[in-house]
Backbone as CSV, one residue per row, in Angstrom:
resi,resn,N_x,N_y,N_z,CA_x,CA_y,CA_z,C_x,C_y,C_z
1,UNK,0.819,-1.195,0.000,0.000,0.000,0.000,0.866,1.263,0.000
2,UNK,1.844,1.229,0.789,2.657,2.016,1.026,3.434,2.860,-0.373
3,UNK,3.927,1.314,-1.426,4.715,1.787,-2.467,3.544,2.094,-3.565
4,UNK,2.229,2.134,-3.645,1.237,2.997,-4.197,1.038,4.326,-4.249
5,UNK,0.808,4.474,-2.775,0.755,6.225,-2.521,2.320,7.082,-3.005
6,UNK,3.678,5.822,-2.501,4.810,6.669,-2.980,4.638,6.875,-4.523
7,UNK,4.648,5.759,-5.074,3.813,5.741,-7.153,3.473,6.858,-7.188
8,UNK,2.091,7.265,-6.308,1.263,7.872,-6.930,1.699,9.712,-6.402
9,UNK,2.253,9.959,-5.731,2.828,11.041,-5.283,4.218,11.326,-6.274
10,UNK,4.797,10.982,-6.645,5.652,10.679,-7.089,5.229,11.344,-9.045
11,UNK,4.367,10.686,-9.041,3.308,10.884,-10.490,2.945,12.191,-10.475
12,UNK,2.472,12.842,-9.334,1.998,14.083,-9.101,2.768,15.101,-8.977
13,UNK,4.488,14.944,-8.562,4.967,16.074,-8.373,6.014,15.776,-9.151
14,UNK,5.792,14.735,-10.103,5.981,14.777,-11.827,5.648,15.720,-12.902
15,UNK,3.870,15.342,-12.799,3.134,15.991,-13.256,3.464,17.785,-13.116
16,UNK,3.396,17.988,-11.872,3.378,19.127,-11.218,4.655,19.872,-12.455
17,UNK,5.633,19.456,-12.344,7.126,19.800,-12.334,6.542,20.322,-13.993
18,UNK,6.400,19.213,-14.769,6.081,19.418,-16.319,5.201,20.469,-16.276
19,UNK,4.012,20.520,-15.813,3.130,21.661,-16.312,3.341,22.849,-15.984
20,UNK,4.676,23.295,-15.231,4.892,24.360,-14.735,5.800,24.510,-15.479
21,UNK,6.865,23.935,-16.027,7.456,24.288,-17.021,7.322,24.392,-18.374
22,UNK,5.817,24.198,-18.370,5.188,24.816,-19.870,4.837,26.235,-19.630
23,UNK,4.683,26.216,-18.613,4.059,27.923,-18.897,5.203,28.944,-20.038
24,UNK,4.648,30.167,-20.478,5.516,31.066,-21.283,6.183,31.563,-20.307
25,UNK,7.492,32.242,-21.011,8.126,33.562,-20.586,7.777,34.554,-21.111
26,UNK,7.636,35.195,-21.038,7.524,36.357,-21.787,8.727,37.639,-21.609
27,UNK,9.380,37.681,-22.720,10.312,38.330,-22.405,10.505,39.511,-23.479
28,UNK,10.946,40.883,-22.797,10.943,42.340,-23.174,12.433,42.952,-23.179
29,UNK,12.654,43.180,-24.543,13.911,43.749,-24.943,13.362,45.523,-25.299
30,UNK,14.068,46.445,-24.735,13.711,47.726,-25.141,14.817,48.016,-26.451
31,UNK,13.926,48.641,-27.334,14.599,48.959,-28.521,14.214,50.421,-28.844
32,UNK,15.190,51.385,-28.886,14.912,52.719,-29.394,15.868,53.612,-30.846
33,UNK,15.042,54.107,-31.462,15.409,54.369,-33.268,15.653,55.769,-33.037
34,UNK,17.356,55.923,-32.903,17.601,57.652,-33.026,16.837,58.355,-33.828
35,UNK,15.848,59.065,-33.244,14.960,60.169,-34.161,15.430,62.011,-33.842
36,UNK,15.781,62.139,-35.140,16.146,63.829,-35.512,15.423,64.797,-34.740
37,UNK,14.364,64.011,-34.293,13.004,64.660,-33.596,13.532,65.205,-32.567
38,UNK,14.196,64.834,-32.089,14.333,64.774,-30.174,16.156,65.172,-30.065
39,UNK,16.369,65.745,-31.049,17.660,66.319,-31.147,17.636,67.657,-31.542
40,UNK,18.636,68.269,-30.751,19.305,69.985,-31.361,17.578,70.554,-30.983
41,UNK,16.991,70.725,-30.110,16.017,71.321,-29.295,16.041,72.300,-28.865
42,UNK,14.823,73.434,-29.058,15.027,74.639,-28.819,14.026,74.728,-27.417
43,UNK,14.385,74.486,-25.870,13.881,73.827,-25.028,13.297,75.619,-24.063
44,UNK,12.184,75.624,-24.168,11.910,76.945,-22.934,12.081,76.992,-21.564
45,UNK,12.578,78.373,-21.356,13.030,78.605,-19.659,12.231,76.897,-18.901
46,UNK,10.750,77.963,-19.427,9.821,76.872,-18.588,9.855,75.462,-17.987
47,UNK,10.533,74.908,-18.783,10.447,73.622,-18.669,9.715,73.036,-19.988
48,UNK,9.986,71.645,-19.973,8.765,71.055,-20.832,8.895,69.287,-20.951
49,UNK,7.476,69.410,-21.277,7.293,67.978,-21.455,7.736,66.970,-22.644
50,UNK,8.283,65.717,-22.763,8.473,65.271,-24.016,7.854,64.018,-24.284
51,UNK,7.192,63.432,-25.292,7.390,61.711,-25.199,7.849,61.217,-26.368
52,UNK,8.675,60.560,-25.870,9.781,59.956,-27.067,9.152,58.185,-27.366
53,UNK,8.521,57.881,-28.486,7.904,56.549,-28.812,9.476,55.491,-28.918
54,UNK,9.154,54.141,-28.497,10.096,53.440,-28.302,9.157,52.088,-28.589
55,UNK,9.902,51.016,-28.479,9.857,49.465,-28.101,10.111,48.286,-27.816
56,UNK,9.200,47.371,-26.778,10.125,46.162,-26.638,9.689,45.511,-27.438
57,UNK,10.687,44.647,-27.735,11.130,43.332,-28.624,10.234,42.622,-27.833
58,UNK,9.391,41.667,-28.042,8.817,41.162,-27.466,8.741,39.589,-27.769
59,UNK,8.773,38.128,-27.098,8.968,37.031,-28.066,8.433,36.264,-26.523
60,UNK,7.758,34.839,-26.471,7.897,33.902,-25.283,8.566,32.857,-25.890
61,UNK,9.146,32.188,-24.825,9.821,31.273,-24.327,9.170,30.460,-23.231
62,UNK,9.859,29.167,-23.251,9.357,28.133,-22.483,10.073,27.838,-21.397
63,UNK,10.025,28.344,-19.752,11.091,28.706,-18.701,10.258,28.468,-18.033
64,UNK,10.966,28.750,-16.402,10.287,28.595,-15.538,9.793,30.068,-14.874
65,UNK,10.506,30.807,-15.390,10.374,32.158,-14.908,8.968,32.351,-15.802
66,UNK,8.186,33.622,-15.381,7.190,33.928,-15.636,7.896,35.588,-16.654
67,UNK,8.180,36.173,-16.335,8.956,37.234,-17.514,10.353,37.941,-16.901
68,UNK,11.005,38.241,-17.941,12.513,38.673,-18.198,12.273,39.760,-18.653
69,UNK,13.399,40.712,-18.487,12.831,42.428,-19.297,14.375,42.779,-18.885
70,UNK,14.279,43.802,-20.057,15.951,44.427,-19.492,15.682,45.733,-19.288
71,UNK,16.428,46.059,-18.227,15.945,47.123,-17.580,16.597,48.337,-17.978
72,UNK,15.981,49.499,-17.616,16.408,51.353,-18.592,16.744,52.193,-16.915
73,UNK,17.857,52.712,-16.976,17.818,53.724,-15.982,18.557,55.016,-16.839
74,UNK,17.781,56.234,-16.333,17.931,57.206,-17.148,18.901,58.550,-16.784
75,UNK,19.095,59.286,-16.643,19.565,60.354,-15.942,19.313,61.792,-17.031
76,UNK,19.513,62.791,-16.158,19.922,63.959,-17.261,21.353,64.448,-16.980
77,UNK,21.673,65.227,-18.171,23.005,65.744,-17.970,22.901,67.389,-18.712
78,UNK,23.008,68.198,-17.700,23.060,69.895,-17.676,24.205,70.555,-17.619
79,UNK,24.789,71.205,-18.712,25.739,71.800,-19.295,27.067,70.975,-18.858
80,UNK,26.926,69.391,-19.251,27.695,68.263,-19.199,28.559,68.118,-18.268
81,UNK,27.358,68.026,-17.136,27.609,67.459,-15.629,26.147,66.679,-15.760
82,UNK,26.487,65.213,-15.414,25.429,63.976,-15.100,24.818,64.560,-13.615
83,UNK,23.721,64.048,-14.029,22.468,64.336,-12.640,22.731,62.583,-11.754
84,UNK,21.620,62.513,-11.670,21.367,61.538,-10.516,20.376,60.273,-11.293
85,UNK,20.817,59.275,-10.723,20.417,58.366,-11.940,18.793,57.745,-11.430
86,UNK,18.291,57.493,-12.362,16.672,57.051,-11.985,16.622,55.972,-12.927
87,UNK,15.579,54.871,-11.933,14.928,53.881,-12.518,13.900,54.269,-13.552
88,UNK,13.966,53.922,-14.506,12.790,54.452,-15.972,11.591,54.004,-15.672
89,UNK,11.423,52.552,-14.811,10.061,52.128,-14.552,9.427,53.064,-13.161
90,UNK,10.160,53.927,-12.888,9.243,54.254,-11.654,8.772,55.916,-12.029
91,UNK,7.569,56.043,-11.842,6.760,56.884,-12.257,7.152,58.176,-11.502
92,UNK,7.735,57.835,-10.355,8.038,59.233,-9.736,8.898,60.157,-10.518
93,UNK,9.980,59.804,-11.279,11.273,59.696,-11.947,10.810,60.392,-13.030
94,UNK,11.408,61.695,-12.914,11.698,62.819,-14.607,11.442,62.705,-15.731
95,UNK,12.403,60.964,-15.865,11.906,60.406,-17.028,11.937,59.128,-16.647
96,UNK,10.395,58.344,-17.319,9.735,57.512,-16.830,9.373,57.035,-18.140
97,UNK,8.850,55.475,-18.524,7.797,55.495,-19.694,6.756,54.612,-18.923
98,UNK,5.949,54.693,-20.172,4.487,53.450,-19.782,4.106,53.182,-21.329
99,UNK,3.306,51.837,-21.338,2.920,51.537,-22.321,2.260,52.530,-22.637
100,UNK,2.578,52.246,-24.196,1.566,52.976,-25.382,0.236,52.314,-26.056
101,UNK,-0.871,52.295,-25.176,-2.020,51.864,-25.176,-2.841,52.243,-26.540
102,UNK,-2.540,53.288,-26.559,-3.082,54.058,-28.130,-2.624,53.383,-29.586
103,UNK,-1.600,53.618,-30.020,-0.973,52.882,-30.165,-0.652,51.492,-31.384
104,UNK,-1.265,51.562,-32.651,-1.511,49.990,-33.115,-0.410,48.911,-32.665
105,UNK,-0.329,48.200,-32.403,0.966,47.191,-32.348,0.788,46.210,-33.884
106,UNK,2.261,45.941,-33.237,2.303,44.697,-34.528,3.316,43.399,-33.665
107,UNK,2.936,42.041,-34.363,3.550,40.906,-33.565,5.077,40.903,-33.228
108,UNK,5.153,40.447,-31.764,6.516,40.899,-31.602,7.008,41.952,-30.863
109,UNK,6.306,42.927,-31.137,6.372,44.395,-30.268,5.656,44.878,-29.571
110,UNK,6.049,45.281,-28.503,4.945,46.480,-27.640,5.306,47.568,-27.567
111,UNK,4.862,48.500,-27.893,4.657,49.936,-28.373,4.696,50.582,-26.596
112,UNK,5.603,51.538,-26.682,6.074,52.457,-24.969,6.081,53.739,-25.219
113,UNK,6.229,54.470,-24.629,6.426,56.001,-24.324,7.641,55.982,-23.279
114,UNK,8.326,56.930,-23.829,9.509,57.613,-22.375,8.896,58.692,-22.385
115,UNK,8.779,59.383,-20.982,8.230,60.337,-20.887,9.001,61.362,-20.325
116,UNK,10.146,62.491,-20.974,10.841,63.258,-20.205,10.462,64.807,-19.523
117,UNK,10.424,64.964,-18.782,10.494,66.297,-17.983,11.373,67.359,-17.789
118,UNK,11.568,67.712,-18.446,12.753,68.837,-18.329,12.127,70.264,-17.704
119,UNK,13.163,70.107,-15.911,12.437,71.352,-15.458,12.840,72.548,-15.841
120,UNK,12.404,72.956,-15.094,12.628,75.006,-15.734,14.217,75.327,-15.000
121,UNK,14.665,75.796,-15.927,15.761,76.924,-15.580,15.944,78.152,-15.112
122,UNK,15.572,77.767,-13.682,16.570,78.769,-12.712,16.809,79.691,-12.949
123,UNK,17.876,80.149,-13.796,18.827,80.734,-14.175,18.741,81.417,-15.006
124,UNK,19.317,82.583,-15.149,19.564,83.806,-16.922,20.516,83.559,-18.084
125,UNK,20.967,82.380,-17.750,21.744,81.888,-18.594,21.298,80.443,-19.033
126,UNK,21.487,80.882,-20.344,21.139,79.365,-21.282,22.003,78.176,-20.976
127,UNK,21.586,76.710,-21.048,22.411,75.738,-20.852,21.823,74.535,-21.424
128,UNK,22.829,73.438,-22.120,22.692,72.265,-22.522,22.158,71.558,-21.754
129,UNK,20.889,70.535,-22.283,20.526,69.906,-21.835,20.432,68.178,-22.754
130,UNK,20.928,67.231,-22.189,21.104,65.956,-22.408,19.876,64.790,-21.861
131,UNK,19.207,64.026,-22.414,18.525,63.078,-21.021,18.833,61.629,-22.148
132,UNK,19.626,60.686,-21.019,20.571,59.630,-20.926,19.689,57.973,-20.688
133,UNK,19.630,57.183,-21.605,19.502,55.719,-20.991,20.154,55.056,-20.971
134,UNK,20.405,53.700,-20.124,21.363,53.048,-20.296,20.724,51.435,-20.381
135,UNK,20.347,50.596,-20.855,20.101,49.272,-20.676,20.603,48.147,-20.480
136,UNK,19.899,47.615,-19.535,21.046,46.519,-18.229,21.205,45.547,-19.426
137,UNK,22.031,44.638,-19.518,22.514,43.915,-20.803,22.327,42.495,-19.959
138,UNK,21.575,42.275,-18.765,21.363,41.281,-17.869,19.806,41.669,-17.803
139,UNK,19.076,40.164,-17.909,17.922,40.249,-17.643,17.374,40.257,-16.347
140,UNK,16.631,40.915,-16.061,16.018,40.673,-14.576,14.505,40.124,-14.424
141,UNK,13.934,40.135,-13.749,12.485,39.956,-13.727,11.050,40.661,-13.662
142,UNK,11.722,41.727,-13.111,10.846,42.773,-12.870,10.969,44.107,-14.080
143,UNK,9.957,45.023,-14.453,10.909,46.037,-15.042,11.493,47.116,-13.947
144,UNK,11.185,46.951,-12.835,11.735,47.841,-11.590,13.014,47.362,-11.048
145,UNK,13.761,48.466,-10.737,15.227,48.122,-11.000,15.163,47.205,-9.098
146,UNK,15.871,46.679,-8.932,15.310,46.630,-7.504,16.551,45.789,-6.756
147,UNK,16.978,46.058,-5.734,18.385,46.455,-4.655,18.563,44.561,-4.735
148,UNK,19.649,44.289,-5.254,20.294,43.269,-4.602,20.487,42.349,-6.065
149,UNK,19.754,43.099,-7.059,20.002,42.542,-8.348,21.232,42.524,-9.159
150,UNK,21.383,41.999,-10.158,23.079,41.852,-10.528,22.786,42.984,-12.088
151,UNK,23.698,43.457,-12.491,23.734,44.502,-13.549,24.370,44.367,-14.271
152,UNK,24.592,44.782,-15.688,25.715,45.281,-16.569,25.307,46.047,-17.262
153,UNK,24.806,47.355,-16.782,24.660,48.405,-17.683,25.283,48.954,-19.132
154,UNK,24.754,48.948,-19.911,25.240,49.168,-21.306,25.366,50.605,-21.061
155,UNK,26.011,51.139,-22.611,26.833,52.867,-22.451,25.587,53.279,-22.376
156,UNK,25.690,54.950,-21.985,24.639,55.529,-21.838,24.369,56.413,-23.426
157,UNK,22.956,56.150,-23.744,22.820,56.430,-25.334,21.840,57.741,-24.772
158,UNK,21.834,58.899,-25.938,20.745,60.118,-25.615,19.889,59.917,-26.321
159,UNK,18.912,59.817,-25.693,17.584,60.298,-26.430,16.847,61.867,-26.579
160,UNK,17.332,62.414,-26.203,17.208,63.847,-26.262,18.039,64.564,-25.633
161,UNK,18.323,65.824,-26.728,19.309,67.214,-26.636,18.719,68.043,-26.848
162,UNK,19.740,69.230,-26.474,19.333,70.756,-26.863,19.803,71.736,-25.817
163,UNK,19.462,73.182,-26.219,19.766,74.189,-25.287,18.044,74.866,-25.166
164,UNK,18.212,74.996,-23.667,17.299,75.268,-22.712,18.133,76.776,-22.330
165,UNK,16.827,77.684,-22.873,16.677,78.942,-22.532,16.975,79.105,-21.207
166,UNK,17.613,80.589,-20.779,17.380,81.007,-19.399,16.292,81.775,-19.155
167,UNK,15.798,82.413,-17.739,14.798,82.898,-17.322,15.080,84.366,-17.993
168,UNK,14.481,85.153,-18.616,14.218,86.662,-18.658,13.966,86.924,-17.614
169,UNK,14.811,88.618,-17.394,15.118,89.420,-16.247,13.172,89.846,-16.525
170,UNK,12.996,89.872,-14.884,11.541,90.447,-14.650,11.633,92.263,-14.504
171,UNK,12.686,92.367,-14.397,12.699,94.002,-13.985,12.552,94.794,-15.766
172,UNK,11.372,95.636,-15.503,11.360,96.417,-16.566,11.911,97.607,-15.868
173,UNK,13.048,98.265,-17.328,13.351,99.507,-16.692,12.860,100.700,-17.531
C-alpha cells in the first residue's frame, strides 16, 4: 500500500514539475530608433514635457520564470555634468515610460512612451541639456530596478538634446 501512494505522489509532483514548465516567458527587450526629432532642441526657460515613442522586442519562451525584461535607468546631464540616476520604470522619476495603449501594435512588439520632464531653468543663462539611458545587458524579472540585483549596464545612449533657454530678467526699466 505504502509503495502505491509513494507511485502515486511521485506521479503528481511529476506531473506538477512538467506543467509548470510549460508555462511562457515572456520576455521584453527595449529597442529605441535615433529620431532627428528629439535632437538639437530649442527647449523653454519653462520647462517642458516630451514623449519619445520606443519598443520592446517582445517574443515567449518556455522557462520557468514567468517574464525577463531588461531594464532602462535614465539620468539627465546639464551643461555636461550627469544628474542623478533614476529607474525608468518608476513613475516618480523625470523620465519615466508606460505603455503605449493608443498605439496599433504589430507581432513581436509592444509599443512604450519615455516620458521626459525637463524642469525650468533657474537661471539667466542658457544651458545644454542631455537626457541619458542606459540598458542593463542582464535580464532581470521585474521592469523595476530593484536592490540586490546583478547589472551590466550598457553605455549611456541620448535620447534627447538641446539648449534650454534662461529665465528673462523680470525688472522692466
Amino acid at each position: 500500500m505504502k509503495r502505491i501512494c509513494m507511485r502515486n505522489i511521485l506521479a503528481i509532483i511529476t506531473m506538477l514539475c512538467l506543467a509548470t514548465a510549460c508555462f511562457p516567458t515572456e520576455w521584453f527587450e527595449p529597442e529605441f530608433a535615433d529620431s532627428e526629432v528629439f535632437h538639437n532642441l530649442e527647449i523653454p526657460a519653462e520647462g517642458n514635457n516630451y514623449e519619445i515613442p520606443f519598443e520592446f522586442l517582445y517574443y515567449e519562451t518556455r522557462t520557468s520564470w514567468p517574464m525577463k525584461t531588461y531594464q532602462i535607468r535614465v539620468r539627465f546631464i546639464f551643461n555636461d555634468v550627469p544628474g542623478e540616476i533614476y529607474d525608468a520604470a518608476a513613475n516618480e522619476s523625470p523620465i519615466y515610460w508606460n505603455w503605449d495603449w493608443k498605439s496599433d501594435t504589430h507581432y513581436g512588439y509592444e509599443k512604450a512612451i519615455m516620458h521626459v520632464h525637463v524642469p525650468a531653468n533657474e537661471t539667466s543663462d542658457a544651458r545644454t541639456v542631455a537626457a541619458q539611458i542606459s540598458i542593463d545587458n542582464i535580464d532581470n524579472r521585474m521592469f523595476t530596478i530593484e536592490e540586490g540585483e546583478e547589472h551590466d549596464w550598457g553605455e549611456w545612449i541620448t535620447i534627447l538634446d538641446g539648449i534650454q533657454a534662461g529665465q528673462q530678467s523680470r525688472l522692466m526699466l
